[in-house]
MARGUZA-644818 format. One record per residue (C-alpha): x, y, z; residue in one letter; residue number from 1. Coordinates in Angstrom, 1 decimal, decimal comma. Each point is the difference from the previous one (the first is absolute). Layout:
<torlos>
<torlo xx="X" yy="Y" zz="Z" type="A" seq="NUM"/>
...
</torlos>
This chain:
<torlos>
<torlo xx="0,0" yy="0,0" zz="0,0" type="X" seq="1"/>
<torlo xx="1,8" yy="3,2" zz="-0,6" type="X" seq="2"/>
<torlo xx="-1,8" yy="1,8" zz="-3,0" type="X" seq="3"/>
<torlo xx="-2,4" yy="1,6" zz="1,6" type="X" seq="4"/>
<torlo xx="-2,3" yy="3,0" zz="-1,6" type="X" seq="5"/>
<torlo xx="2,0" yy="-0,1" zz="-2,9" type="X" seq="6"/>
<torlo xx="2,7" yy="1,8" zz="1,1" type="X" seq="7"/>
<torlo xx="-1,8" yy="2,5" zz="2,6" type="X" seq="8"/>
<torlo xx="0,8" yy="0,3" zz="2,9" type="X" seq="9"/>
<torlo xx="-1,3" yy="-1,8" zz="3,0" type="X" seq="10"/>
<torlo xx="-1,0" yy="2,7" zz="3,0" type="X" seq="11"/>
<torlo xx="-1,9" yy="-2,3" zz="2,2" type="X" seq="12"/>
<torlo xx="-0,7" yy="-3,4" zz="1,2" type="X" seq="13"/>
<torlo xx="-2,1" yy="-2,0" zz="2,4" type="X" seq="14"/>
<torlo xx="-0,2" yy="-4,1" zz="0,7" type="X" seq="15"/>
<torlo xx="-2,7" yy="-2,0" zz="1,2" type="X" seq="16"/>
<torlo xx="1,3" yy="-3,0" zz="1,7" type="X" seq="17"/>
<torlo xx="-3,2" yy="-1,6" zz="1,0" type="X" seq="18"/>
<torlo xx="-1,2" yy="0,1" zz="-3,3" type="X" seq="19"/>
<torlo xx="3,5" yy="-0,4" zz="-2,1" type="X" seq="20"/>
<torlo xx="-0,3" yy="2,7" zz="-2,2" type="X" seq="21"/>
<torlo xx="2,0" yy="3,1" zz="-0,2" type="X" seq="22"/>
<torlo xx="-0,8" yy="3,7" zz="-1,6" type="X" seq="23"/>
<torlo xx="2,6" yy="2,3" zz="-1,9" type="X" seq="24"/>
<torlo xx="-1,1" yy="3,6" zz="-0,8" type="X" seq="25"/>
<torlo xx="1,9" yy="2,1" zz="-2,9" type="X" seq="26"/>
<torlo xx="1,2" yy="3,8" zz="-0,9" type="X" seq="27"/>
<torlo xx="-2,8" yy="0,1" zz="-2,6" type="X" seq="28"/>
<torlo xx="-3,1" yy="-1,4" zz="1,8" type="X" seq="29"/>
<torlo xx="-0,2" yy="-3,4" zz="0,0" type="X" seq="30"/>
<torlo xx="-0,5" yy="-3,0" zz="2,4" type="X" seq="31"/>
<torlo xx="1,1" yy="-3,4" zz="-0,8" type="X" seq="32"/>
<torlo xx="-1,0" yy="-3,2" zz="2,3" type="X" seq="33"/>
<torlo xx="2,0" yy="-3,0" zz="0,2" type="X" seq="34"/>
<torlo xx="0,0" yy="-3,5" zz="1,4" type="X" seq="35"/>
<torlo xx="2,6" yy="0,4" zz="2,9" type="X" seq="36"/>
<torlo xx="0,9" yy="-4,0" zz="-1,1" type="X" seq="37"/>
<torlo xx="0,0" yy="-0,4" zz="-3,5" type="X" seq="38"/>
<torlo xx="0,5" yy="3,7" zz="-0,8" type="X" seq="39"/>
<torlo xx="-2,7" yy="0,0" zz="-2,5" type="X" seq="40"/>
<torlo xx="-1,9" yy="3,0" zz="-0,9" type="X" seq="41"/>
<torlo xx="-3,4" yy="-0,2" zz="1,3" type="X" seq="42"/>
<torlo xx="-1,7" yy="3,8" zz="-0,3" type="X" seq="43"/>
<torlo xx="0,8" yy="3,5" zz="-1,9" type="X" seq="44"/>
<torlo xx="-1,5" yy="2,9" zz="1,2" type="X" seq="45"/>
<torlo xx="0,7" yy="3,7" zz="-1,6" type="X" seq="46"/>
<torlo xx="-0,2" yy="3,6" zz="1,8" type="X" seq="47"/>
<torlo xx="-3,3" yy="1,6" zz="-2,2" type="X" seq="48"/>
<torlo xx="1,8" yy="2,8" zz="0,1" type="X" seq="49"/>
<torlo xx="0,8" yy="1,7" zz="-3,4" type="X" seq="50"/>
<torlo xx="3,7" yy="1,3" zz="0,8" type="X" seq="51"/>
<torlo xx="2,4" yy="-2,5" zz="2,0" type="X" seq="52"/>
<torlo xx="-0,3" yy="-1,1" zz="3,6" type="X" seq="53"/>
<torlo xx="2,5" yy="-1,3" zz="2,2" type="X" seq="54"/>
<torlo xx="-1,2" yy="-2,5" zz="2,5" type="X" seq="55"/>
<torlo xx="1,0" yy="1,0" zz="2,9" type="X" seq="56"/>
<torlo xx="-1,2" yy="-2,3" zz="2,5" type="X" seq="57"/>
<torlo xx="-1,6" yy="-3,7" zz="-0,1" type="X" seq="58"/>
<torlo xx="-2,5" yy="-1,4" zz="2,0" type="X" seq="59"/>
<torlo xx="-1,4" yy="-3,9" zz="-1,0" type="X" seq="60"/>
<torlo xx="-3,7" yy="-0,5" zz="2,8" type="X" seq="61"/>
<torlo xx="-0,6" yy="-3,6" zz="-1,1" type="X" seq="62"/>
<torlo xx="-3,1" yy="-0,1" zz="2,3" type="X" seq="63"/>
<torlo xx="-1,4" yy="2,7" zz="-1,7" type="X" seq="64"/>
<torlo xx="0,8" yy="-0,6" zz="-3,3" type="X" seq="65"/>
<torlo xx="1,7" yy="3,2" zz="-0,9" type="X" seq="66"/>
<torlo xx="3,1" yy="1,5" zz="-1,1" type="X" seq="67"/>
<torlo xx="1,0" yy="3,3" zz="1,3" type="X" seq="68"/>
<torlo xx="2,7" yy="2,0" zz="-1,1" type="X" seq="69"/>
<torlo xx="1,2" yy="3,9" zz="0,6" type="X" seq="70"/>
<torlo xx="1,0" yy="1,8" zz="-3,7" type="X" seq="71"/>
<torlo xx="1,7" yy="3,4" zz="-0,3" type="X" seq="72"/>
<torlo xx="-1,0" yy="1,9" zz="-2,2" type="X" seq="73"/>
<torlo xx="1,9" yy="2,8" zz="-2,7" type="X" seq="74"/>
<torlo xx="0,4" yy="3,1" zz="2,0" type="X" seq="75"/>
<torlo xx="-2,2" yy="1,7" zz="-2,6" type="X" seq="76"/>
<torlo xx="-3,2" yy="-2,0" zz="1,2" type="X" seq="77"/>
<torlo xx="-2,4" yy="1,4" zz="2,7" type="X" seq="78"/>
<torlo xx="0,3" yy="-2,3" zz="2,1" type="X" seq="79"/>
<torlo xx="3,7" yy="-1,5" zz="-0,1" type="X" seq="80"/>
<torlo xx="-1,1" yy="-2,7" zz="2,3" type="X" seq="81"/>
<torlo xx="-2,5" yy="-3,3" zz="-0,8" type="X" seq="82"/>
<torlo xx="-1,2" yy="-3,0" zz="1,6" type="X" seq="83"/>
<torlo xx="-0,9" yy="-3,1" zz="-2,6" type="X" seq="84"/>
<torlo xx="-2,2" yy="-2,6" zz="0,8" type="X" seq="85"/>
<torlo xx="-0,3" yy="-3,0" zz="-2,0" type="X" seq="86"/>
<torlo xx="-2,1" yy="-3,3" zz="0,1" type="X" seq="87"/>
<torlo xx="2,1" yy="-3,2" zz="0,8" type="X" seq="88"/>
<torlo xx="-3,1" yy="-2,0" zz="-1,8" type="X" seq="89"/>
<torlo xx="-0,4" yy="2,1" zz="-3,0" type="X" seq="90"/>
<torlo xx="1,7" yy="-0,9" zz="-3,4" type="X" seq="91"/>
<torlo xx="3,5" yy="1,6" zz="-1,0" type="X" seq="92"/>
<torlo xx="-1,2" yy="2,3" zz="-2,4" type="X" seq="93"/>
<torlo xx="-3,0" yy="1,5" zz="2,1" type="X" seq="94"/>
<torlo xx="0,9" yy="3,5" zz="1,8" type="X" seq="95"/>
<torlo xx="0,4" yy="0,8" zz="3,7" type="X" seq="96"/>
<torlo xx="-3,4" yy="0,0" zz="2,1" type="X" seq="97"/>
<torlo xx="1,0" yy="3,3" zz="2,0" type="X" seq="98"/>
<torlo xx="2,6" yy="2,7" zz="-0,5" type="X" seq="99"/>
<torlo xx="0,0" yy="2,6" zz="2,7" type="X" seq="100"/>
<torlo xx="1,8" yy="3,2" zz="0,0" type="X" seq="101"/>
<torlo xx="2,3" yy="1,1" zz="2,4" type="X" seq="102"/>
<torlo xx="1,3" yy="3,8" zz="0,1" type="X" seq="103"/>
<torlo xx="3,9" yy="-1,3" zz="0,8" type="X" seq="104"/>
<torlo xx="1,6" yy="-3,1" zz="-0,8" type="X" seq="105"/>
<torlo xx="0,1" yy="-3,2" zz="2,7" type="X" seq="106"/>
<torlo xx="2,9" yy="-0,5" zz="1,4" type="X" seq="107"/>
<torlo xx="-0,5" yy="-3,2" zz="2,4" type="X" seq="108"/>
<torlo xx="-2,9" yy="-2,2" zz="-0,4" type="X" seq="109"/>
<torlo xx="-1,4" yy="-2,7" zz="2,4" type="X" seq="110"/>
<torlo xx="-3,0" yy="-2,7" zz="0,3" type="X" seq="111"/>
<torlo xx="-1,0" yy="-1,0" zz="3,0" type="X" seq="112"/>
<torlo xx="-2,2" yy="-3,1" zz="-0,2" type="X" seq="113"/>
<torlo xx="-1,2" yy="0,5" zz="3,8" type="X" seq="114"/>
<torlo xx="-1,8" yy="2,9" zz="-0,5" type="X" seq="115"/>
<torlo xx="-0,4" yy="-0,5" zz="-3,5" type="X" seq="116"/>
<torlo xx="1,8" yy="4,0" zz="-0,1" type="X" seq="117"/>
<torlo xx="2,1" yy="0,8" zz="-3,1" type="X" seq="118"/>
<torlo xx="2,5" yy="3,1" zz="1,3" type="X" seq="119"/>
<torlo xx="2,3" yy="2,1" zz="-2,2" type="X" seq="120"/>
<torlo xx="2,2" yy="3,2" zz="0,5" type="X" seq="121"/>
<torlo xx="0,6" yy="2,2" zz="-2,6" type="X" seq="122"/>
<torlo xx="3,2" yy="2,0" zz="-0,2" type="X" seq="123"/>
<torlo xx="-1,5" yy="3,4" zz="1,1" type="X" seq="124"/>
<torlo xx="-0,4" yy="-1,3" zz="3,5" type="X" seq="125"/>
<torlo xx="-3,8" yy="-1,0" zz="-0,7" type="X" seq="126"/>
<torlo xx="-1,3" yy="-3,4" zz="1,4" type="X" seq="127"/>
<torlo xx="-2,8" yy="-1,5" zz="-1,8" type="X" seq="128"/>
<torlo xx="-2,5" yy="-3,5" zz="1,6" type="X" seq="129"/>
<torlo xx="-2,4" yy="-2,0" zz="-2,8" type="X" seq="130"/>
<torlo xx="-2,0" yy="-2,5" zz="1,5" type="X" seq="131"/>
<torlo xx="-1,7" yy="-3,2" zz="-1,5" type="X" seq="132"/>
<torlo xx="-3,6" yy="0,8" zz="1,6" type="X" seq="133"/>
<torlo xx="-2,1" yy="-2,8" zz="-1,8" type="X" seq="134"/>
<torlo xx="1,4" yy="-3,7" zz="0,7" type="X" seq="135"/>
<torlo xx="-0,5" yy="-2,2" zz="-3,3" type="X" seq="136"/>
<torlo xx="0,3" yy="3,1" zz="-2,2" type="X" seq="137"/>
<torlo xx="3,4" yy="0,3" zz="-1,2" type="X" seq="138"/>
<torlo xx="0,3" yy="3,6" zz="-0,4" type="X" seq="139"/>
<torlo xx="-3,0" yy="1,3" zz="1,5" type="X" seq="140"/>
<torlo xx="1,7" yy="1,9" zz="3,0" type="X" seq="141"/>
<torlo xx="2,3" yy="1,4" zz="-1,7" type="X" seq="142"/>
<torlo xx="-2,2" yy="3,2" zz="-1,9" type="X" seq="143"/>
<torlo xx="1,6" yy="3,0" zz="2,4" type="X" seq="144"/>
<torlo xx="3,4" yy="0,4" zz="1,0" type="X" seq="145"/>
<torlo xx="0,0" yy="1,5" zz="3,6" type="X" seq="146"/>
<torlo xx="2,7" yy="2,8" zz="1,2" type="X" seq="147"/>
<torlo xx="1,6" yy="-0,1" zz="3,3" type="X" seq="148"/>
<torlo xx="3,1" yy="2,2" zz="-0,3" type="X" seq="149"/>
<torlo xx="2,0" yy="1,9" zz="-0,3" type="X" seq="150"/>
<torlo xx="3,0" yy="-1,2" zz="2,2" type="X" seq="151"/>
<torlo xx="2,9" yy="2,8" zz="0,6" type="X" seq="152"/>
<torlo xx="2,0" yy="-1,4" zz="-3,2" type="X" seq="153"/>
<torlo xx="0,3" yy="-2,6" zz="-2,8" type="X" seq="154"/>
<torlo xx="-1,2" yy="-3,1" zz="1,4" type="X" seq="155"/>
<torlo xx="2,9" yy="-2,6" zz="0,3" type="X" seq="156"/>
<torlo xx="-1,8" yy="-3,5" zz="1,2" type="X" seq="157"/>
<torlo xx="-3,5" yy="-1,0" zz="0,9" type="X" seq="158"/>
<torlo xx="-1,3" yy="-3,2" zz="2,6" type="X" seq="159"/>
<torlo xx="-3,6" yy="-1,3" zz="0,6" type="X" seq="160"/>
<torlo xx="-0,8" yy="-0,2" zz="4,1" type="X" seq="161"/>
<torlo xx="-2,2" yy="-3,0" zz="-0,6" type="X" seq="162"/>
<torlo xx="-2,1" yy="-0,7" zz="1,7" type="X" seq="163"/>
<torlo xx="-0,4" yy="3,2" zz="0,8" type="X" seq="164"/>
<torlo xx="-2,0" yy="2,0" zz="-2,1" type="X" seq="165"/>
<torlo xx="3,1" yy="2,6" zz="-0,7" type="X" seq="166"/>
<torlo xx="3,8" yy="0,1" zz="-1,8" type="X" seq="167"/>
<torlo xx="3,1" yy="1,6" zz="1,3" type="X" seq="168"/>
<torlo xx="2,3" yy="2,7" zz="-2,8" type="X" seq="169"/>
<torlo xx="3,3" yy="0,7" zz="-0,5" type="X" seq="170"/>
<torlo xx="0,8" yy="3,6" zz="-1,9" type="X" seq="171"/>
<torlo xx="3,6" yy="1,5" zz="-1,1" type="X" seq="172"/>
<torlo xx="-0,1" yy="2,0" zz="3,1" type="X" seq="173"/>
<torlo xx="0,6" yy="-3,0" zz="2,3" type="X" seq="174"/>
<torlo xx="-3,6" yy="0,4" zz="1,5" type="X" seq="175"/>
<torlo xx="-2,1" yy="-2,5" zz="0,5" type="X" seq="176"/>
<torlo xx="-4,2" yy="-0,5" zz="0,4" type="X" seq="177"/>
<torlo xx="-2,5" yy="-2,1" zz="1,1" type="X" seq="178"/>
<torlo xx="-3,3" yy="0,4" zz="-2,1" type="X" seq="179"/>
<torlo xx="-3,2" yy="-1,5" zz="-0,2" type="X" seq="180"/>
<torlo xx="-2,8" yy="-1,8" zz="-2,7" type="X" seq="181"/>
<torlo xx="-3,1" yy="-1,5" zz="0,3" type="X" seq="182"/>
<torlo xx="-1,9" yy="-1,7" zz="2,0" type="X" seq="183"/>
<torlo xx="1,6" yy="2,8" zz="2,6" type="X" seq="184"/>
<torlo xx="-2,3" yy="2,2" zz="1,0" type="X" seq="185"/>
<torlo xx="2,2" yy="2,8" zz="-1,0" type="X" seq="186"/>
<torlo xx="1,4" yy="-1,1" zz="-3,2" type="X" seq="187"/>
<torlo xx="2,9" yy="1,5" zz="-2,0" type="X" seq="188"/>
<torlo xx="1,4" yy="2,3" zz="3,0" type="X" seq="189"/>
<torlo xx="3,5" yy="0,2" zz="1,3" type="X" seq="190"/>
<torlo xx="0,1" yy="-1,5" zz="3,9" type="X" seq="191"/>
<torlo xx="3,6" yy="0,6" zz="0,7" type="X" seq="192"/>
<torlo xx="3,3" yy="1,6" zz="-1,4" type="X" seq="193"/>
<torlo xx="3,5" yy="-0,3" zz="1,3" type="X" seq="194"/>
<torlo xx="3,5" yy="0,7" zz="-0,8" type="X" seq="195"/>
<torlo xx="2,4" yy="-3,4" zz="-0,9" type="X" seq="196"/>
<torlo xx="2,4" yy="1,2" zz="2,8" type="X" seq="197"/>
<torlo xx="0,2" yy="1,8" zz="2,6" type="X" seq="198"/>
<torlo xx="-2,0" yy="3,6" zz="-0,3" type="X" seq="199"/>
<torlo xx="3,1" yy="2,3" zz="0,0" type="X" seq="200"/>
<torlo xx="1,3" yy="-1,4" zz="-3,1" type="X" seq="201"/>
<torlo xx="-0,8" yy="2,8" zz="-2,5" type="X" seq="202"/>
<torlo xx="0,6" yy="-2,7" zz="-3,3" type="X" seq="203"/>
<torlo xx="-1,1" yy="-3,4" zz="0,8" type="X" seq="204"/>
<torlo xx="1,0" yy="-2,8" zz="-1,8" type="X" seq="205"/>
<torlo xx="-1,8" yy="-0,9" zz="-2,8" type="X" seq="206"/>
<torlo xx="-2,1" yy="-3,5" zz="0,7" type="X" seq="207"/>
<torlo xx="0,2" yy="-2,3" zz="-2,6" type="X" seq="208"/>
<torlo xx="-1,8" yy="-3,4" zz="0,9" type="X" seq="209"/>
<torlo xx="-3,6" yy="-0,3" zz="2,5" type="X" seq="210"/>
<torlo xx="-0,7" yy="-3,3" zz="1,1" type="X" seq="211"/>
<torlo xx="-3,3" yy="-0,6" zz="2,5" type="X" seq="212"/>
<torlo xx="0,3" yy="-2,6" zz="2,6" type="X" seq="213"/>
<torlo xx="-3,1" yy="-0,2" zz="1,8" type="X" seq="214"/>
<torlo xx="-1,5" yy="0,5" zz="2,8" type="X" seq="215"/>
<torlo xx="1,9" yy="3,4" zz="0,7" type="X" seq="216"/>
<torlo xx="3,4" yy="-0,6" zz="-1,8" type="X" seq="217"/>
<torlo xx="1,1" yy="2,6" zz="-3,0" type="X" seq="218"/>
<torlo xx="3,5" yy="-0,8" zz="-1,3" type="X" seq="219"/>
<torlo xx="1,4" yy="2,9" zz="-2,2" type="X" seq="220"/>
<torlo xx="4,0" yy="0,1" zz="-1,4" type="X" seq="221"/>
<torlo xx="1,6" yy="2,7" zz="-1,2" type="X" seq="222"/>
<torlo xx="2,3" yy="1,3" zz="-2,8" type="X" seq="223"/>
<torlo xx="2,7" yy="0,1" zz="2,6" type="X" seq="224"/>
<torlo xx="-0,4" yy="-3,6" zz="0,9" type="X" seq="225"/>
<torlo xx="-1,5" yy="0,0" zz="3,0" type="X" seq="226"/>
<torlo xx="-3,2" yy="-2,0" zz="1,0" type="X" seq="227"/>
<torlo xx="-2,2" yy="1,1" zz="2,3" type="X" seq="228"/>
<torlo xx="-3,1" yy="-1,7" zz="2,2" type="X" seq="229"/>
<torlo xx="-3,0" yy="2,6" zz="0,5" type="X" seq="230"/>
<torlo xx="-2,8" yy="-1,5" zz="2,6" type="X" seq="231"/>
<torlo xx="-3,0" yy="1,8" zz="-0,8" type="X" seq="232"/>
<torlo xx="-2,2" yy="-1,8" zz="2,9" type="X" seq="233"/>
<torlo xx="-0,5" yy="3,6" zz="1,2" type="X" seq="234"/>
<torlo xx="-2,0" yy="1,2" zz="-3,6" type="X" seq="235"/>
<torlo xx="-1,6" yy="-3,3" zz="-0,4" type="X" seq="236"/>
<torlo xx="-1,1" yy="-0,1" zz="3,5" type="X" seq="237"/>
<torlo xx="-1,3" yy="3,9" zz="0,3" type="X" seq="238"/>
<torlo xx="-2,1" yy="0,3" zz="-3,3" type="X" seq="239"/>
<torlo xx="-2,2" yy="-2,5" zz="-1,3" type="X" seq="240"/>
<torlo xx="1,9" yy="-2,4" zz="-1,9" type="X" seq="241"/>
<torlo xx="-0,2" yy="-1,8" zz="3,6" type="X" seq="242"/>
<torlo xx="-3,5" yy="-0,6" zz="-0,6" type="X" seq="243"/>
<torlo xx="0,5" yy="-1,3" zz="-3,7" type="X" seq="244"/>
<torlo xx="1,2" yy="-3,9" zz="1,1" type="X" seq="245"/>
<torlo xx="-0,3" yy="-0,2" zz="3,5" type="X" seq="246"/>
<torlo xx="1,2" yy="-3,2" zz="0,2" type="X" seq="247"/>
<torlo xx="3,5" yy="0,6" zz="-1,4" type="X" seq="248"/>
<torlo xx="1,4" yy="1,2" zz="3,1" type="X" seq="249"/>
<torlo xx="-1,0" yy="0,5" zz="4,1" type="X" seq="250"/>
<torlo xx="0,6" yy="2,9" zz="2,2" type="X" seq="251"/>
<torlo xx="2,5" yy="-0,9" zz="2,6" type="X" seq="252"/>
<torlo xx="-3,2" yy="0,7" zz="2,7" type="X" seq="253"/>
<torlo xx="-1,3" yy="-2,9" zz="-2,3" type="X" seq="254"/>
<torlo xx="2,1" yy="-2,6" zz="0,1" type="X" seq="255"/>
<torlo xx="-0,5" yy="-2,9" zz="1,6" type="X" seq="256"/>
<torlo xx="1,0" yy="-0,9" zz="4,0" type="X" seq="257"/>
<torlo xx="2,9" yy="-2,2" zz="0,0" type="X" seq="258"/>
<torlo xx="-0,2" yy="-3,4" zz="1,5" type="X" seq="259"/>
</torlos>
């Protein structure tokens, strides 16, 4: 396998283990699906946009039958920015079931199959939540992109809280933000902001990697190579994402006696 697109280049890529297939995207639009055994082309999809787009980011949701991938458009266009939806079912010649505009290209892009969330950043600083609303419709939540930025800078990396209803951001500043999505009662607000070290540091670090361990564990590392731990039993504990799986975790007035 190594002519791929003809000659263009390859700007994205995304696997599928459970399923063993694989998804390359291209400088000029398109997304090609392969069996991750044989190598075998399966599936061509094309941007339906007129002038080239570069796939920018790749996202293969098996369950829901969908294919979702981040374009950038020609400076020239209106909106530079474009999500692409297409229909894993559909044949390879039919078009994409959804295109949705976006005013600034996406940066990092992320599924989250708990709370069936898609979140993406864009590189203005701009956070943006889609959600899959109606179960057995592939694309049916999907019809409004929902704002929750902007963070203080370009954001850098992105994590899903699951199963909490909320993610945590990274931006260039070295800030980052808890912020929440549905079925919170508050959706698509920002619940806490902090520095990556200490609060006299006038430049923080940039962070370049999120990783959620739950119950109340955030890892974050940094462009200096430092990892840090940030418990955030405190935030989960004060605001309502307590109440969203109370069985995930007791108070320590709630635990039980020993014996």
């Amino acid at each position: 396998l190594t002519d791929f697109f003809n000659g263009a280049a390859i700007t994205s890529a995304c696997l599928d283990t459970a399923d063993k297939k694989f998804c390359l995207g291209s400088s000029d639009g398109r997304v090609e699906i392969y069996r991750l055994v044989t190598g075998s082309l399966l599936k061509t999809f094309v941007s339906p946009s007129k002038s080239p787009c570069e796939i920018s980011n790749l996202c293969l949701i098996d369950e829901e039958h969908v294919v979702l991938a981040t374009a950038t458009k020609p400076l020239t266009a209106s909106c530079c920015g474009v999500i692409v939806i297409w229909d894993l079912l559909s044949r390879n010649d039919s078009g994409p079931v959804k295109v949705l505009d976006i005013n600034a290209p996406l940066k990092e892009f992320l599924y989250c199959k708990t709370l069936r969330f898609v979140f993406g950043g864009d590189e203005e600083g701009g956070i943006h939540c889609m959600s899959f609303d109606n179960i057995g419709c592939s694309t049916g939540g999907l019809n409004k992109v929902h704002y929750c930025g902007p963070l203080h800078g370009e954001l850098c990396c992105i994590t899903s809280l699951a199963p909490y209803p909320a993610f945590a951001a990274a931006d260039a500043t070295g800030i980052m933000s808890i912020w929440t999505v549905r079925p919170y009662i508050h959706r698509n607000i920002r619940l806490a902001t902090w520095k990556n070290v200490e609060a006299d540091v006038v430049f923080p670090p940039n962070v370049t990697a999120l990783a959620w361990c739950p119950p109340f564990n955030l890892y974050s590392g940094d462009e200096h190579g430092c990892i840090s731990i940030w418990n955030i039993s405190e935030i989960v504990l004060n605001t309502l994402l307590a109440k969203q799986n109370p069985g995930l975790f007791k108070r320590p007035s709630e635990q039980p006696p020993p014996h």
